[in-house]
C-alpha positions in Angstrom: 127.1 11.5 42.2 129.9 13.9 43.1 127.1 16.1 45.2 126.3 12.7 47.0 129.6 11.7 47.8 130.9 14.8 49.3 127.9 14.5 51.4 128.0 12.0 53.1 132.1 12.3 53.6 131.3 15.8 55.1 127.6 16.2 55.6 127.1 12.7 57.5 129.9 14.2 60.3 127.4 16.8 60.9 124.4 14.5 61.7 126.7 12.8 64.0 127.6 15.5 65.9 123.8 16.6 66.3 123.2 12.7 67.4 125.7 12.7 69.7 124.8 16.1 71.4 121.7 15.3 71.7 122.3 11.7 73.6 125.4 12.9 75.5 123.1 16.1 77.1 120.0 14.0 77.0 120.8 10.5 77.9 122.9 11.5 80.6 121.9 11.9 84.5 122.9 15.2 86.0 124.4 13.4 88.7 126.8 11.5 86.1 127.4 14.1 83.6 130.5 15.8 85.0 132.0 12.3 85.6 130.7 11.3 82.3 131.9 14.1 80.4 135.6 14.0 81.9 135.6 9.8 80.5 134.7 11.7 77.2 137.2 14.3 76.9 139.9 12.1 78.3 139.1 9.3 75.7 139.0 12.0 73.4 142.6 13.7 74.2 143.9 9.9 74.3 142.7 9.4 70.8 143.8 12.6 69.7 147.3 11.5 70.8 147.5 8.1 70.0 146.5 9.2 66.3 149.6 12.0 66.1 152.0 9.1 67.1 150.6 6.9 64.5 150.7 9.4 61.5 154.4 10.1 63.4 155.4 6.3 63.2 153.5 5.1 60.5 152.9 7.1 57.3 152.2 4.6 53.9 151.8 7.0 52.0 153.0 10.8 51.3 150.2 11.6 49.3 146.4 11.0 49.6 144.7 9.1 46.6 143.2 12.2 44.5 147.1 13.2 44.6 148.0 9.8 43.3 144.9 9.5 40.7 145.6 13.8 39.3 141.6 14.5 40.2 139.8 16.9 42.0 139.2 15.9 45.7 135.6 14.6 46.5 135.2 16.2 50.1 137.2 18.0 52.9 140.8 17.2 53.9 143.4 18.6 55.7 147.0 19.5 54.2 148.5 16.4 55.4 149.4 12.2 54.1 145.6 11.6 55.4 147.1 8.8 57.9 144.7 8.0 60.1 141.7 9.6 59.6 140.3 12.2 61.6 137.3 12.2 60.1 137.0 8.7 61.4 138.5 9.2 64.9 136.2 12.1 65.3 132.9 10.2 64.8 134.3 7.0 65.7 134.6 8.7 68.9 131.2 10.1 69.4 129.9 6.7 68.8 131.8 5.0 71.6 131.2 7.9 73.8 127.3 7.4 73.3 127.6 3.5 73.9 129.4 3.5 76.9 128.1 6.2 78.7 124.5 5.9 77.6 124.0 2.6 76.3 121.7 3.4 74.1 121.4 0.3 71.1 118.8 3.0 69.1 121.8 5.9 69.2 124.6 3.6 69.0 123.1 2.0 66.2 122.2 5.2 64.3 125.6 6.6 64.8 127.0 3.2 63.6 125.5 3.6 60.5 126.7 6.9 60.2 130.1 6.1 60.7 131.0 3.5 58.1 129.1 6.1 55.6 131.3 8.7 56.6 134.4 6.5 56.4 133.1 4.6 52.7 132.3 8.1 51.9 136.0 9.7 52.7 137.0 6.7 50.6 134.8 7.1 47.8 135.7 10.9 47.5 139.4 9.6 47.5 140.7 12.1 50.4 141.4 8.6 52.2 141.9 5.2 51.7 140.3 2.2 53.6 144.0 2.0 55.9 143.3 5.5 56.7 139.9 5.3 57.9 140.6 2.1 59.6 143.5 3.8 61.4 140.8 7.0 62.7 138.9 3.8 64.0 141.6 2.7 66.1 142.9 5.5 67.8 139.7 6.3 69.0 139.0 2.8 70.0 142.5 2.9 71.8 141.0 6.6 73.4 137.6 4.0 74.6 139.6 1.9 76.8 139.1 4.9 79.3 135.5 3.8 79.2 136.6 1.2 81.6 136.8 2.9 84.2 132.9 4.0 84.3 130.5 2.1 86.3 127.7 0.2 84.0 125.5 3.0 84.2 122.2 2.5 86.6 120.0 1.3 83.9 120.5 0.5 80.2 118.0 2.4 77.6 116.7 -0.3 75.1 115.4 2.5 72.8 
């Protein structure tokens, strides 16, 4: 169970990534990727920042919950109160990306999926609790609102 929980609080980040490459290189025109991709790192420094301000401001608590329990951690963390997420933020963010510059319901939806399993999973292998994933959600929702900016792209994929 421990094997399967550490999976998908770390593994699941991986598929995420490879989903996102793919539709993000794939999905996207030639003729829109640069503007594309500048929307994406943008939201992505935005988010970035608005998430260092938060754990700045807001910090419930010092120490994650596998601190608070005395156990073994169940998957990857960083050295820090685990407020928000960056685990989260970081595929959180990939999501959006995909949506809003590919609109894509097949991706999106995959990636959806993948998300709350990495965040349940960051829970479940106590590195994080539910605020903390739900904070990683936010800041990279807050990073999105760059998204609207873009044009509705030419035509929507209904994959």
């Amino acid at each position: 169970m421990e094997a399967f929980i550490q999976l998908i609080a770390d593994g699941t980040v991986l598929l995420v990534i490879a989903v996102g490459t793919y539709a993000l290189i794939a999905k996207i025109p030639n003729n829109r990727k640069y503007t594309a991709y500048t929307r994406i790192l943008m939201a992505g420094l935005t988010a970035f920042l608005v998430a260092k301000l938060m754990a700045t401001l807001i910090q419930p608590e010092t120490q994650r919950p596998f601190e608070l329990l005395g156990v073994t951690p169940g998957a990857a963390y960083l050295d820090n109160p685990g407020f928000p997420s960056d685990h989260a933020l970081f595929v959180t963010a990939i999501a959006l990306a995909v949506w809003f510059e590919t609109r894509s319901r097949s991706l999106t939806t995959i990636l959806a999926v993948l998300v709350v399993l990495v965040g349940v999973g960051r829970v479940l292998a106590l590195v994080h609790t539910p605020l903390d994933v739900f904070g990683g959600v936010l800041a990279a929702i807050v990073g999105a609102l760059w998204y609207l900016t873009a044009p509705h792209p030419a035509h929507h994929h209904k994959k």
